[in-house]
N, C-alpha and C positions, 0 to 999 in steps of 0.2 A: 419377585421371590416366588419359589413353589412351593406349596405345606402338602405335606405327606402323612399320611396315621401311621405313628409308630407303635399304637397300639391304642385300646381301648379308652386310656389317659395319657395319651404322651401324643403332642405331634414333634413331627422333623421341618423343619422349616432353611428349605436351597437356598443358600446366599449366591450373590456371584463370586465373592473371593473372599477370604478370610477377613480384610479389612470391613466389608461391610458385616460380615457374620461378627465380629467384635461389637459396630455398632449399634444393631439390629438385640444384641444380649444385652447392650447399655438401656436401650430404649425403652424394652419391655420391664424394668423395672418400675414393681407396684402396679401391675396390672392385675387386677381383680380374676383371682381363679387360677391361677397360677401357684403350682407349690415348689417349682425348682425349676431352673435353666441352666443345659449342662453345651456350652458353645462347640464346637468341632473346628476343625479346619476348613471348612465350608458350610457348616451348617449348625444350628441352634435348636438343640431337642426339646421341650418346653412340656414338661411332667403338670397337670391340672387336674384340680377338684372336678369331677364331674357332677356333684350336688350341687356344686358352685356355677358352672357354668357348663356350655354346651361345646361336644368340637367344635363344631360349624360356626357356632357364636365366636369363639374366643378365636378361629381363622381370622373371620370378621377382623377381630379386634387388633388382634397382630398384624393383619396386610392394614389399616388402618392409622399406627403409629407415626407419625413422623419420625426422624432420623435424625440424628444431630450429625453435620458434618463436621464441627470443629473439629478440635484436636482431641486426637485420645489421650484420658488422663492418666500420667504415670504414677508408677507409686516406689519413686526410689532407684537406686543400681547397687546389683552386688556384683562385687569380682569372684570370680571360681578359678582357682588354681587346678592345671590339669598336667597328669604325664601323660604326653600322647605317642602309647604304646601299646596300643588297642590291636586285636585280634585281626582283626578286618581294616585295618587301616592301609593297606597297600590295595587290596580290592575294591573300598571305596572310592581310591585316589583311580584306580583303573575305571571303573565306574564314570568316572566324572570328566576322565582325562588328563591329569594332571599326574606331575610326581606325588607322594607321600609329602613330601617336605613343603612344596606347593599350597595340599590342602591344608597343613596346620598352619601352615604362616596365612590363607585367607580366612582360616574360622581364626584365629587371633587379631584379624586386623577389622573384621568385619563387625558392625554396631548391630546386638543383639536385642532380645526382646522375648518378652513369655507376652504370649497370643492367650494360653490357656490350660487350664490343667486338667489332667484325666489317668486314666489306665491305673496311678498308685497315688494314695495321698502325696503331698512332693514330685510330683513328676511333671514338670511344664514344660509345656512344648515352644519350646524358644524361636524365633522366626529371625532371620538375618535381612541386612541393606544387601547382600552378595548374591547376585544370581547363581552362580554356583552351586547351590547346595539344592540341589534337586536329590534324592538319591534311592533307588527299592530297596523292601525292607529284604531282609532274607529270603530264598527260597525254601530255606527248611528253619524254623524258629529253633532257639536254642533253649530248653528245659529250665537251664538254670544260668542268670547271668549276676555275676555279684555286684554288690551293693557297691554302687557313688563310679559304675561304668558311664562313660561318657560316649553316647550313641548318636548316630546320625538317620535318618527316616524320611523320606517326603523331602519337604522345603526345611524342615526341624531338625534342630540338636535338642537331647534326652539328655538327663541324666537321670540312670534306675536307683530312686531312695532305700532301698535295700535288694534282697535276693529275691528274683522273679522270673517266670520265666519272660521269653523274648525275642523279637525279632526284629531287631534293630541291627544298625551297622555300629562294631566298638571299634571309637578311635582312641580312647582312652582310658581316664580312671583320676577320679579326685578323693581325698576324704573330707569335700566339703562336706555339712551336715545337714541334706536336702527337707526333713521333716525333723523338726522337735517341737511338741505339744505342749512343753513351756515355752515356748518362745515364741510370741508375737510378733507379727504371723508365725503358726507353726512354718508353711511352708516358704524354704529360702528363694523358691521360683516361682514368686506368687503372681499373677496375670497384673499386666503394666507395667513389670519391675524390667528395666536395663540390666542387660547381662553383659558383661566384660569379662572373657577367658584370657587366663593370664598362663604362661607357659613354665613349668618348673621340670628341670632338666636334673639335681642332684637327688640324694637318697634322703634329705629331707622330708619333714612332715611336709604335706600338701596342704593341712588344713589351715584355714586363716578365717574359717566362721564359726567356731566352735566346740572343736575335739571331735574326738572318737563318735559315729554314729550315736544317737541314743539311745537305750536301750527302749526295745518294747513294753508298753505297761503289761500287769500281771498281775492275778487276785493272790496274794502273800499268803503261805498260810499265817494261821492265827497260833500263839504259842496256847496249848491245852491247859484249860483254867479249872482242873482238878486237884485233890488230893492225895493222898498216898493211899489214901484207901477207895482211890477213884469215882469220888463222887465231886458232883458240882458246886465249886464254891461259889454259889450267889453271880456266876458268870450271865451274861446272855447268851439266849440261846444259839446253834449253831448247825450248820449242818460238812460233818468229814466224810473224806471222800476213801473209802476203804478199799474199794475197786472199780478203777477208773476204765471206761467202755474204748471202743474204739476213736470215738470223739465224743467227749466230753466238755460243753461249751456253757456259758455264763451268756444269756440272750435275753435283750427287752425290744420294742417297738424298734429301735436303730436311731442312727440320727440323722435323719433329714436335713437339707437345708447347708451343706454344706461343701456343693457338686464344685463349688468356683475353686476350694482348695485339693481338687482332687479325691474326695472322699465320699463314696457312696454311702448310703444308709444300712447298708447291713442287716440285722435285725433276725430274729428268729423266723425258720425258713417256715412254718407253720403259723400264723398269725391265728389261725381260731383255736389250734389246740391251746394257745398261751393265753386266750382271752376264758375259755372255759377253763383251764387249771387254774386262773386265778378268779374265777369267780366262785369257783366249788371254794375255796380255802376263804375267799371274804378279803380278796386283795384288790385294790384299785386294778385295773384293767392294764397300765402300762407297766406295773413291778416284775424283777428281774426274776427269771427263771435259769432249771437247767433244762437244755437241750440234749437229748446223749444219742448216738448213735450205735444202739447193741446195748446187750446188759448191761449192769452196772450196779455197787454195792454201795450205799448213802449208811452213812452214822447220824444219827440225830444225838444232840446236847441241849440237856433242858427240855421242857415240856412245847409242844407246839402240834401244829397241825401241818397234813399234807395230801396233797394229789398228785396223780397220774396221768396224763392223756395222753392224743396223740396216736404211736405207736401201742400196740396191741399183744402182749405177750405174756405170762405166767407173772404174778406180782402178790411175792409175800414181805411178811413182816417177823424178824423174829424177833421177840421181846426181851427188855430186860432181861427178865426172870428165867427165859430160854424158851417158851409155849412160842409155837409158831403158825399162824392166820393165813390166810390168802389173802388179796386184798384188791378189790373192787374196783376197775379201769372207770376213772373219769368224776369216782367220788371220794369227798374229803374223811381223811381217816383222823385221831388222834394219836400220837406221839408222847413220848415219857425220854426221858436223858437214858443212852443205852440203847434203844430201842435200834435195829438194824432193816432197811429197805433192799430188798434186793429186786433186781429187774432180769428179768431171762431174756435172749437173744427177740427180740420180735418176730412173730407167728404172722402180722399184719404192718402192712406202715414200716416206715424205717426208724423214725426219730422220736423217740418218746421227748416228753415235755414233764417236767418234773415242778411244782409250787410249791413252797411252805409259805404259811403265813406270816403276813409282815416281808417277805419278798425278798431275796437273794441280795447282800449289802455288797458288792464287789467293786474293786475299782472302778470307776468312772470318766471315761476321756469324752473330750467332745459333748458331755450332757447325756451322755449314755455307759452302759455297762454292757452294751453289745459287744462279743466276741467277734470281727471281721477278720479272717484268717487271712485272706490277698494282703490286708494292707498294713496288718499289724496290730490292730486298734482294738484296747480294751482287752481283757483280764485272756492270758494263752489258754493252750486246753489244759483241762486241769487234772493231774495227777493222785497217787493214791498219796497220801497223808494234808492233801489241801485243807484246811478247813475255812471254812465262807461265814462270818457271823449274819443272819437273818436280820433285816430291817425293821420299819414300823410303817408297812403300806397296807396293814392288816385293818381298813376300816369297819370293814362291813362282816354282817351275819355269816357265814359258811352257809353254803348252795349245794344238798345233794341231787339238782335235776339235771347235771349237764347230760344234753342230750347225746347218745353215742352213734360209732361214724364207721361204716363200714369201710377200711383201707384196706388197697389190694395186698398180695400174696406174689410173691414171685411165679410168672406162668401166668398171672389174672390181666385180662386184657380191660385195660380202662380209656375212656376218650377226655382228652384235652379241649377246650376249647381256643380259639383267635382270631388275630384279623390279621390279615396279610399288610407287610409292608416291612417297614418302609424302600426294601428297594428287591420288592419280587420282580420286579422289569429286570435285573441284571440276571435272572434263573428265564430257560425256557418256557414253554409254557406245558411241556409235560413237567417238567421239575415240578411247576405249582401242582400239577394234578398227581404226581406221585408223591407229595410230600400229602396231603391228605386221602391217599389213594392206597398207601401201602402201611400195612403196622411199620414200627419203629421201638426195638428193643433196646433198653436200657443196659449199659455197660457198668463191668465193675469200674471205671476209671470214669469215677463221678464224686461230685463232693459239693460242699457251698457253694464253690464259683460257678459251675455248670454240671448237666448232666450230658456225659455223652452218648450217642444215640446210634444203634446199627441197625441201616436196612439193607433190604437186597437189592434195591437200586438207588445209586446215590442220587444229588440232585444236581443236574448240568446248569452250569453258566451260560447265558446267550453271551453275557458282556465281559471279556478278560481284563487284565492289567488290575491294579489295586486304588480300591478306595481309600477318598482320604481320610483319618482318623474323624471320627463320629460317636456322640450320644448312644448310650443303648438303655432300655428299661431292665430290671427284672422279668423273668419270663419270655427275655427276646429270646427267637429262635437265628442263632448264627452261624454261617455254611463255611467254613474251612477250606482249603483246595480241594481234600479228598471227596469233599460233597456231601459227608457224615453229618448230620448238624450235631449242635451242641447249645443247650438249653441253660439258659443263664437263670442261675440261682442266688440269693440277696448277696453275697458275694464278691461278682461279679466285676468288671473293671467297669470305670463309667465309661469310656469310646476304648474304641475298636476301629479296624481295618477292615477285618470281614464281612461282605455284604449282611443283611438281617432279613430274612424272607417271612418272616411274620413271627408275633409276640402272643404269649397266652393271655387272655383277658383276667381282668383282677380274679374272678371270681374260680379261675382256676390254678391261682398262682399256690395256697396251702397243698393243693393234693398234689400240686410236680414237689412242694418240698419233703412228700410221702413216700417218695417213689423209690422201691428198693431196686439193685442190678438185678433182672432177669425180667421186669415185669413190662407189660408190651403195652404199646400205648398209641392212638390214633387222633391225629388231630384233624377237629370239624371246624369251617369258616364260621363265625357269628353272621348272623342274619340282619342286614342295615334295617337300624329301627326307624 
């Protein structure tokens, strides 16, 4: 095997073929230092505590392993009904050489298999006994492909658990019901499970594992626990959302620990703005905050406390009574029922981080109430008459010292830090010196999944054709065909096709989640310690 630094905590570790890359993910189980293992089609990304352990050590310890040859264990067979009437199914079948009718009668006769799951919670990349099914993804991805498409890629058949974009080959479309979060395993294509595609040809329902998609979770509003003379009956407190910003998000830590079902951790794209906001109010360190991107108008219900960080911009309070305040970026204010927050457009930073105390109570999937926009998970953005009842994460004293943070300005040139990899060999070797050699301005067509990046020279490939799907961190830096990169933010799919020519180190992963469109920014190599 070859280990590669995918970044400051993550190695990539080359299988020679997906069978032993399956193994090699079995074996590393319970290795000390280790916080996630996300498999590929040839390789194994392996996310670790670096307090824990060392790269070099935990190299060690992974080339180290023994291998179990026995048999892989399964976990079961579902049948998928499909109408194969997919978009691309006559170009696939050209592709491969065959009639259309050829390739569906061999992916219905061929014994399937989920290898592993990535890109969408629900989305497992299924592996066939059929040599056949080699196949490239697109040459141009398609923006928007709908939910329970059945796709061909690589050696894999896909099915997309909801709307995403994509670049895959459609040969079909099921309404099997790829991810529900009641339903053990959520995911229907879970890594070990036998797949059997079954062929349905009339206007019938296709589905035979569940009904109709299910819906996305979603923080409800709360029905308003007032009177007629608009005061609070004995309610708890709350906080309504009166004008909702351009993104408006429910964000805690994320939820780790859950790469095997397809689901990255998510999490507020600022980690220390959300650890000071909740320290200024006296909230445990993980409780739920909002995220907003652009002003925004908060109602508060009941008496309670709040802060601001983060983003940097005009922040007043009008009161009950109508007197209206400024209000103090980064320190905790007090709140009365009535009481009105408003946030003006940010001047610095993009994404303000909003606390009350006792902590944001919003629905909870997966052991979090993180909003993940790619993949569906946890409470949507949240609109004006939401309202969010407040928790009890409110242990501690309120904190007026959080220390403040200079974020840039559209036009302010700031430096990124990284470590190159895991496959800067596939870029020339000016590519490496222009990608830290030239600014790199941030685009409006940016958002939690990545930031996309325009320079005046793109970044050349030494090595063509397409990689097979692979692991990516937070903060990978990933090169597209046009050679634009694009900077992945918590968001992000867990594998990808597109080479990764280097990742931000942890320590600069909150300021790329600051980065407003216009602001230019230069990445420096870390320095081997």
């Amino acid at each position: 095997m070859r280990i590669r630094t995918a970044s400051d905590h993550a190695l990539l570790v080359e299988a020679d073929d997906l069978d032993q890359a399956m193994r090699l993910n079995l074996a590393w189980e319970g290795v000390p230092g280790i916080v996630e293992r996300i498999p590929g089609a040839r390789t194994v990304l392996v996310r670790f505590d670096p307090l824990r352990v060392s790269a070099s050590d935990l190299a060690t310890a992974l080339a180290a392993t023994p291998i179990d040859t026995a048999h892989l264990p399964g976990t079961g067979e579902v049948t998928v009904p499909v109408r194969y009437d997919g978009e691309d199914l006559a170009e696939a079948a050209s592709l491969l050489g065959v009639t259309a009718e050829e390739l569906v009668n061999r992916h219905l006769a061929a014994h399937w298999r989920v290898a592993f799951s990535g890109f969408a919670p629900g989305f497992g990349y299924v592996v066939s006994s059929d040599p056949l099914f080699e196949v490239p993804r697109r040459a141009s991805p398609r923006t928007r492909v709908p939910a329970g498409s059945v796709a061909l890629a690589g050696e894999f058949t896909g099915v997309y658990p909801r709307e995403s974009p994509g670049g895959w080959q459609l040969i079909g479309r099921t309404d099997a019901v790829m991810w529900d979060i009641d339903r053990d395993p959520p995911a229907l294509l879970s890594p070990g499970t036998a797949v059997r595609f079954e062929r349905v040809r009339d206007e019938a329902r296709l589905d035979r594992t569940g009904g109709a998609p299910a819906p996305a979770r979603r923080a409800v509003p709360q029905p308003s626990p007032v009177d007629a003379e608009g005061t609070v009956r004995g309610a708890e407190a709350a906080v309504e959302v009166v004008r909702a910003s351009l993104q408006l998000l429910v964000q805690d830590a994320g939820r780790s620990g859950y790469a095997a079902l397809g689901v990255s951790a998510s999490g507020v794209a600022d980690r220390r703005a959300m650890r000071d906001a909740n320290r200024a109010v006296g909230n445990t360190a993980l409780a739920a905050v909002l995220e907003s991107v652009g002003g925004v108008v908060l109602r508060f219900r009941g008496a309670g406390v709040a802060a601001v960080t983060g983003a940097s911009g005009a922040l007043t309070l009008e009161e009950a009574g109508g007197d209206v305040r400024p209000v103090a970026h980064g320190e905790p204010f007090a709140t009365v029922d009535g009481d009105e927050l408003t946030l003006a457009h940010p001047e610095r930073g993009l994404r303000y981080v909003i606390a009350v105390r006792g902590g944001v109570d919003a629905v909870s999937a997966l052991g979090s109430r993180a909003a993940d926009t790619l993949a569906g998970l946890g409470p949507l953005a949240l609109t004006a008459g939401t309202v969010l009842p407040i928790g009890d994460a409110g242990r501690y004293a309120v904190d007026p010292s959080v220390v403040a943070r200079e974020l840039p300005a559209p036009g302010d040139l700031v430096d990124l830090e990284i470590t190159l990899g895991p496959r800067d060999d596939w870029f020339t070797t000016a590519a490496v010196e222009t990608l830290t050699g030239q600014e790199w301005t941030v685009t409006p067509r940016s958002d939690r999944v990545g930031i996309r990046l325009q320079g005046q020279v793109p970044l050349e490939r030494a090595l063509g054709g397409e990689l097979p799907s692979e692991g990516a961190v937070t903060g990978a830096i990933q090169v597209p065909p046009d050679g634009q990169p694009v900077l992945f933010l918590p968001d992000h799919p867990l594998t990808g096709g597109y080479p990764i020519i280097g990742a931000l180190t942890d320590r600069s992963l909150d300021l790329a989640g600051q980065l407003a469109p216009g602001v230019r920014l230069r990445f420096t190599v870390k320095e081997s310690s």
